[in-house]
N, C-alpha and C positions, 0 to 999 in steps of 0.2 A: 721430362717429356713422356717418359714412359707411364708414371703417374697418373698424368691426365690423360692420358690413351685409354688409360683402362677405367678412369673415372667419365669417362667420355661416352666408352662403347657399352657400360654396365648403365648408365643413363639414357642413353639410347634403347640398349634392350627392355627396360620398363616402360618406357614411356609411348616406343613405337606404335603399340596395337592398344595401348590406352587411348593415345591421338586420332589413332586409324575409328574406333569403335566413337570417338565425339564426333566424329567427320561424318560418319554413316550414317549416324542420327539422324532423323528429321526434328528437329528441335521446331522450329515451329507448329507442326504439325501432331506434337507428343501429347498433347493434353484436349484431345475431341472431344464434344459432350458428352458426358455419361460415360467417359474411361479414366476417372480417374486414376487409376492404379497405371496407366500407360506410361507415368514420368519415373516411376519406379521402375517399369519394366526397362525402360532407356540406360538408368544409374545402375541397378544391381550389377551388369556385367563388369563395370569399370572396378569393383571391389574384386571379383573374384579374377580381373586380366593383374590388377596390380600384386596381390598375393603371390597367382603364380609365377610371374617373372622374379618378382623377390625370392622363390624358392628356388628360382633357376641359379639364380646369381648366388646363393648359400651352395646347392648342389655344385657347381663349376669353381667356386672358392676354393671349395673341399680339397681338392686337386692340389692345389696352389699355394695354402696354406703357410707352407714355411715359406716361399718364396713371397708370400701378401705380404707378413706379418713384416717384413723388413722395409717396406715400404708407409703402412697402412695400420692403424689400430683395431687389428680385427677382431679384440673384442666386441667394443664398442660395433662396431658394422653388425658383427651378429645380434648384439642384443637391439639396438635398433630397428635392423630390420627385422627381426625376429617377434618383437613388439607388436609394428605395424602389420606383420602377415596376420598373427590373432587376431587382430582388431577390422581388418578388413574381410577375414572369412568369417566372420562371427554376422558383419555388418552384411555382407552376401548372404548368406544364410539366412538372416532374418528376413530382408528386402523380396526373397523369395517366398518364404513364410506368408509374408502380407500379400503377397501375391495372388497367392492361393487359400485366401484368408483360413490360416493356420488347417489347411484340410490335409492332416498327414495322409490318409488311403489315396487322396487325390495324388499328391505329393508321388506317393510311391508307384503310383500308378506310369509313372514316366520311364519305368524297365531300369535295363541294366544299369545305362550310364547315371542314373542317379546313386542306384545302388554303391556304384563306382563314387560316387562324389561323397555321400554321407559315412560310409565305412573309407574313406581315404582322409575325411576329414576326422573321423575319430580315431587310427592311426597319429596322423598331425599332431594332433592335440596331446597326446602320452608325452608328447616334446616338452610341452608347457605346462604341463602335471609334473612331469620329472623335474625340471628346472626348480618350479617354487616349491617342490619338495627334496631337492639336493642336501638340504642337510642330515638327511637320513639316510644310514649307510645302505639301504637295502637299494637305494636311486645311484649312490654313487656305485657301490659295487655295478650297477646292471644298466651305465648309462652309454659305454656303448650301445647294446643289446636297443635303448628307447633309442636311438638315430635311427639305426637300423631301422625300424619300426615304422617310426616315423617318414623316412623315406621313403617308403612303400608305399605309404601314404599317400607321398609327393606323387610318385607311377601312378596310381589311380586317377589321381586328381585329372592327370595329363591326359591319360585317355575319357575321362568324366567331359573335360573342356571341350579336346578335338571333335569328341561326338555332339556337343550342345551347346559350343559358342557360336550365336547366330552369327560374329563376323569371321571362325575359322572354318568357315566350309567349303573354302574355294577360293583363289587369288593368292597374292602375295604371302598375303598374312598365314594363311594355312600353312604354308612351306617353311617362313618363319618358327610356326607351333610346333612342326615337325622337327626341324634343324633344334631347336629348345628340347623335345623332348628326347631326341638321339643323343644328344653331347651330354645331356643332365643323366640319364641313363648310365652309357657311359662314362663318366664323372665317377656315376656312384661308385658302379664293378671297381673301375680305378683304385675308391676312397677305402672300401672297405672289404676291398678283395687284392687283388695284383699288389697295393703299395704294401699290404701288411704282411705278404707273402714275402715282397722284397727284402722288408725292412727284416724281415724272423730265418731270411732264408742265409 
């Protein structure tokens, strides 16, 4: 029972403001003449809401880890999900790219919270640089140090979203974004502060 409780509510946390952001859509109305790019503008967000909920549910893992792994093969989950985040911020990235048909001064011109999103997404990325260079000892000595890194990342990204997800700016779903970004927070201090203190003290 306890399994699917949490198979349940980690399915739920992904899929919630992915569902909420198709609802909001006006799909009929996405594609008016002479906007083409407006059916991109509808999808991009859905790659970068599923990312970050994946990063939620890696960060609140964190926590839990020895307590997952008895239930759950949490290799595999990480590399799974860990898979699809790259491939979904890669795919958000570009979608936005074409948006702005590739005008990076345009691009930057969008202030902090991008700055916040592009330097959190290159953070990220040191995850997946480190991994498919693991067999070299200078990654593994220092692969604490890439989570670390990388999770910083993840904090950017979250205030990157809160400030420039056209569905978290108000209602349910923002309180949701908030609740994700306090526990994931949280989480981390836990993962890579208070447990290691415990576990050394």
């Amino acid at each position: 029972m306890t399994k699917k409780l949490i198979i349940l509510g980690a399915t739920f946390a992904v899929l919630a403001p992915i569902v909420t952001h198709i609802i909001n859509v006006d799909w009929v109305n996405s594609l008016p003449a002479g906007q083409a790019g407006s059916l991109t503008q509808a999808i991009f967000p859905i790659f970068g809401l599923l990312a970050f909920t994946l990063l939620w549910l890696h960060a609140v893992s964190g926590s839990f880890e020895e307590w997952l792994r008895e239930s759950f093969n949490f290799d595999t989950f990480v590399h799974w999900t860990a898979t699809t985040i790259l491939v979904s911020m890669l795919l958000h990235v570009l979608l936005v790219l074409t948006l702005v048909k590739f005008n990076i001064p345009l691009l930057l011109s969008g202030g902090l919270p991008i700055w916040f999103g592009l330097i959190g997404l290159a953070l990220l990325l040191t995850y997946d640089l480190g991994k498919a260079l693991k067999k070299y000892d200078f990654f593994v000595r220092n692969w604490n140090a890439i989570l670390i890194v990388s999770n910083i990342g993840f904090v950017l990204i979250f205030f990157h979203s809160l400030k420039l997800g056209s569905d978290l700016q108000s209602g349910l779903l923002r309180k949701l974004w908030i609740f994700y970004g306090v526990t994931a927070i949280a989480s981390l201090i836990y993962t890579y502060g208070i447990k290691k203190l415990l576990r050394y003290s």
